[in-house]
N, C-alpha and C positions, 0 to 999 in steps of 0.2 A: 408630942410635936416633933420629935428626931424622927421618927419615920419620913414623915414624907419628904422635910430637908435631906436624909441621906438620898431619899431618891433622887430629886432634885439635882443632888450631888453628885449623884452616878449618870443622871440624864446630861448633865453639863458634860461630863467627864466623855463618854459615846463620843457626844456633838463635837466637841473639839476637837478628837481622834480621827473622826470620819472630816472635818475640815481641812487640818491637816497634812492628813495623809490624798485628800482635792488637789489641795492648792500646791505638796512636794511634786504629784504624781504631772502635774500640771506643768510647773516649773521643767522638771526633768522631761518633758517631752516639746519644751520650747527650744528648751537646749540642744534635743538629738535635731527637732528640725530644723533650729536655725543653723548647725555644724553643715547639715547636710544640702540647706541651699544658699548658704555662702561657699559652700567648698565646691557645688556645682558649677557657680562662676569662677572659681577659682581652676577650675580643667578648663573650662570655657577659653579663659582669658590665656593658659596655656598654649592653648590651639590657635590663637589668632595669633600671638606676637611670639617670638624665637623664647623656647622653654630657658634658656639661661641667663635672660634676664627677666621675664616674668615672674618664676618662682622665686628668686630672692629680694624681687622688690615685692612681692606680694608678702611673703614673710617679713621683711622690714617695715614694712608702711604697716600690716597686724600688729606686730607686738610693739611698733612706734604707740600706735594709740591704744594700745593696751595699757599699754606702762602708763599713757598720760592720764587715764579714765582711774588708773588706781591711784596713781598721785594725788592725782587731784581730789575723788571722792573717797574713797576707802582702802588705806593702805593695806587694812586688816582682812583681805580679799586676795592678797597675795599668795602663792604655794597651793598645797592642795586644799587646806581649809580643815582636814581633821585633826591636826594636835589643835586650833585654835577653837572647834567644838569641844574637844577634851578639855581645855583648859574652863571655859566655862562651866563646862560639868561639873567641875574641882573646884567652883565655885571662886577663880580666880576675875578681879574685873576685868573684864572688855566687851567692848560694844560687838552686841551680833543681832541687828535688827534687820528692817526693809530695806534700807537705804545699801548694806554688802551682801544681801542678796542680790537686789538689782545688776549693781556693781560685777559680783562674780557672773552672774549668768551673760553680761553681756562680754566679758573680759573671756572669759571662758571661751564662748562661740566665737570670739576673734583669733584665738590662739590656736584653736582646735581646726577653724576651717581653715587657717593659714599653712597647716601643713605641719604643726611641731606633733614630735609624737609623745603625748600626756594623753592620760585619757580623763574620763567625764565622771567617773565615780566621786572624786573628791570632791568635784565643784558642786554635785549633788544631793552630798551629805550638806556643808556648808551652810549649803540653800534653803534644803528639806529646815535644818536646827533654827535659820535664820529665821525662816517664814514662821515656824511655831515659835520661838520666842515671840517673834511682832505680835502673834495672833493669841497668846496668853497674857499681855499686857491690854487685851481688851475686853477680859472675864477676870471678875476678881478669884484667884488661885492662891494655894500656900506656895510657899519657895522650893519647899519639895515636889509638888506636883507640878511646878513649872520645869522641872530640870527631866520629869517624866515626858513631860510635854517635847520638848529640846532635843533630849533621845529620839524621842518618836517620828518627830519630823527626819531626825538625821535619818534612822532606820528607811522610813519612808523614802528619803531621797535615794539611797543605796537601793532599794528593793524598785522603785522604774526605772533607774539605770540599767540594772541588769534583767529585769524584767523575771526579778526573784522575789516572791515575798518571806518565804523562810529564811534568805539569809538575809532582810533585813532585821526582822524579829534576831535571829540570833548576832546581830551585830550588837542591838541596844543589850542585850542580854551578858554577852559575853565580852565587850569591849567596851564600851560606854559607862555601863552602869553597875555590871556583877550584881544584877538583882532580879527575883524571879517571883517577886510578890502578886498577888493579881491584877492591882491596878497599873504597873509598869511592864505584865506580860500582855494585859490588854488593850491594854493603849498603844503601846507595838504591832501589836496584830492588826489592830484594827487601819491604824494609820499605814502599815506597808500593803498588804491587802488593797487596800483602797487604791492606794499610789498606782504600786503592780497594775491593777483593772486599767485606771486609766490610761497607762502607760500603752498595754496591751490594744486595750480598743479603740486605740488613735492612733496607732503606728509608729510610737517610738521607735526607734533602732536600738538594739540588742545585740547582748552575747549569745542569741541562743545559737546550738549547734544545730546544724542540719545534718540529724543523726542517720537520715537516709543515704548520704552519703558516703557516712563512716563506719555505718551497722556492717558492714559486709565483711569490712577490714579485719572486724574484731577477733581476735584471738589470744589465748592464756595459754602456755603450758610452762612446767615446772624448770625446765633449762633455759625459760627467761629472767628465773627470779635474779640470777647474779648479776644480767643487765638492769635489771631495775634499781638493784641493791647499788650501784655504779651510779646511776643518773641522779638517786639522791641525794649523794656523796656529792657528784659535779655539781648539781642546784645548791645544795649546800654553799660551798666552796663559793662560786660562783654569785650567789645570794647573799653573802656576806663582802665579797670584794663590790658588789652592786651596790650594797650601804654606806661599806665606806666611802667610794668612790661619790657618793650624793654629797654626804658631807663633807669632801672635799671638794666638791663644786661647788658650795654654798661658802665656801672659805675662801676659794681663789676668789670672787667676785667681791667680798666685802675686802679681801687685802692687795689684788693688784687691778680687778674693773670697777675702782671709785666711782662711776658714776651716775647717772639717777636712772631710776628706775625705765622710762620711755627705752632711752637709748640701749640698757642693759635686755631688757625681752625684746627690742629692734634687732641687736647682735645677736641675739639665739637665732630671733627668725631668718636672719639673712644667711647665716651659718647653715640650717636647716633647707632654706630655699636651695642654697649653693649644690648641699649634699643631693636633695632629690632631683633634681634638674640634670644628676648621671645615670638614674635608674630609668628603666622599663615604664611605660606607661602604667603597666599592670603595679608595679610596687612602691609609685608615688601616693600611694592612698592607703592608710593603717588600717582601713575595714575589709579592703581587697588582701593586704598582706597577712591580716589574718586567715583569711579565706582560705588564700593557696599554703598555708601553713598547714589549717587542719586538713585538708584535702592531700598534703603531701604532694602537690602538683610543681614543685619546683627542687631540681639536686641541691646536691648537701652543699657543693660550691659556694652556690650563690647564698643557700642558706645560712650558710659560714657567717659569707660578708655580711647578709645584712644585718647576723646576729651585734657582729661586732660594730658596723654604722649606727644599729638603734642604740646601743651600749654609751656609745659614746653623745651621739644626738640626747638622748634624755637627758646625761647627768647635764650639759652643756643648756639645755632647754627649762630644765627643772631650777638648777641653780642662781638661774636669772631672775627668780621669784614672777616666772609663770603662774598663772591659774588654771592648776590640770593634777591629774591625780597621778598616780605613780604603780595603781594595781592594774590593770590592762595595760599597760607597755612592758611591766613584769612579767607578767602572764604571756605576752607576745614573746620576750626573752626566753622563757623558759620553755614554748614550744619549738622555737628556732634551736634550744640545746638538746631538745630529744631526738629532732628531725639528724644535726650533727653526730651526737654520741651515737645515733644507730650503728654507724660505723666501726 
């Protein structure tokens, strides 16, 4: 009679995987296209009324009801959402159901189309772990296959964000879970896999490159390695004063901005509004200033500043206990330092 319950077993196990990784891949492409047509009216609303007052009330009135939407329903939706997956992993209590998915995914598209620059990664792990928690409390599971379940979803969410399904899989693998058993490699796969498809075949927005552009650039020779050996060095340097500088913005706000949450993500965004409301049409939008990054289509000048405006905008953005993740604005940081160091 173990026979065909294991199967059973393993047939339960598929389904939830391939659910999961539905409903993450599902999640993460409500997120890219709500970001993408709230932010449409947000250029919109640019163009009809004077850009210096538009954009900072448009950032203020976001993260106003940002803050009030986590206030009020789910605090635990605050930040990027992965140490508070982590922590469930580690089996510490806290609540990670439907109700801070909801929550994040809508908190998220407000902060994100308002213009702060956080990107989507986090809020789609969060999501991805929330939704497979809710959705393993409705098949009876052991405690450890729920926490395989938790990963998978997170992976899932990272893998339609970036429109990666291997580095989902190696996220649950190497950062979640430190575990490469079969039913934690395949529940990984299956649920990022999945997500990724859907991601792909509905038009999420992505990091991919448009290698066509960049193919031509390419080139190696041996009297670059001492520049490279350099840019490290600076990413480095530079990567660790980025850390610190986070958690000292999550200090200045608990010990001189006492106050609640609405008004504290309101000040980011009005802060944020103020700032973009000086730039270029072209590099009021973080998908655009990705763009002219990899493409190299703007001098090292402007390059400079923006590096050091986004620098300062995130820790300022983040600190507020936005809902937004902190690896795509890195990522943007550290292409603005190579575009710089070329120099």
């Amino acid at each position: 009679h173990s026979f065909p319950t294991r199967r059973s077993s393993d047939r339960l196990a598929i389904f939830e995987a391939c659910l999961i990784g539905l409903v993450s891949g599902l999640a993460a492409l409500l997120l890219g296209e709500g970001i993408g047509w709230l932010g449409g009216w947000r250029r919109t609303i640019a163009h009809w009324f004077p850009v210096y007052l538009a954009l900072p009330a448009i950032g203020l009135l976001g993260g106003f009801l940002t803050g009030w939407l986590l206030d009020r329903f789910a605090p635990e939706a605050t930040g990027s959402g992965m140490s508070e997956v982590k922590a469930v992993l580690a089996k510490v209590p806290m609540p990670l159901n439907l109700r801070i998915a909801l929550v994040k995914l809508i908190g998220a598209t407000l902060v994100l189309a308002s213009g702060m620059p956080l990107g989507k990664e986090g809020p789609t792990v969060q999501i991805g772990a929330a939704l497979a928690n809710q959705l393993s409390r409705w098949f009876p599971t052991s405690p450890e296959h729920r926490r395989q379940l938790i990963a998978a979803g997170a992976g899932a969410g990272l893998a339609a964000a970036f429109n990666a399904p291997i580095a989902g899989v190696m996220f649950v693998i190497e950062e979640l879970l430190q575990d490469v058993s079969g039913i934690t490699l395949g529940t990984a796969i299956l649920a990022s896999f999945i997500a990724s498809i859907v991601a792909r075949i509905y038009g999420s927005h992505s990091l991919n490159l448009d290698l066509q552009l960049i193919a031509g650039n390419t080139s190696f020779s041996a009297q670059e390695i001492p520049f490279y050996l350099l840019l490290g060095i600076l990413a480095g340097l530079l990567g660790a004063l980025f850390n610190r500088g986070i958690l000292g913005s999550l200090s200045f706000y608990r010990r001189f901005l006492n106050v609640s949450l609405p008004w504290r993500i309101g000040f980011a965004g009005l802060i944020t509004g103020i700032a973009l409301s000086f730039l270029p049409i072209a590099l009021r939008d973080h998908a655009e200033l990705q763009q002219l990054l990899l493409t190299g289509q703007i001098n090292w000048q402007l390059v400079a500043s923006m590096f050091c405006l986004q620098f300062v905008l995130i820790l300022i953005t983040y600190g507020s206990g936005a809902p937004g993740g902190l690896l795509v604005p890195s990522m943007t940081l550290g292409r603005s330092e190579e575009h710089t160091s070329e120099l």
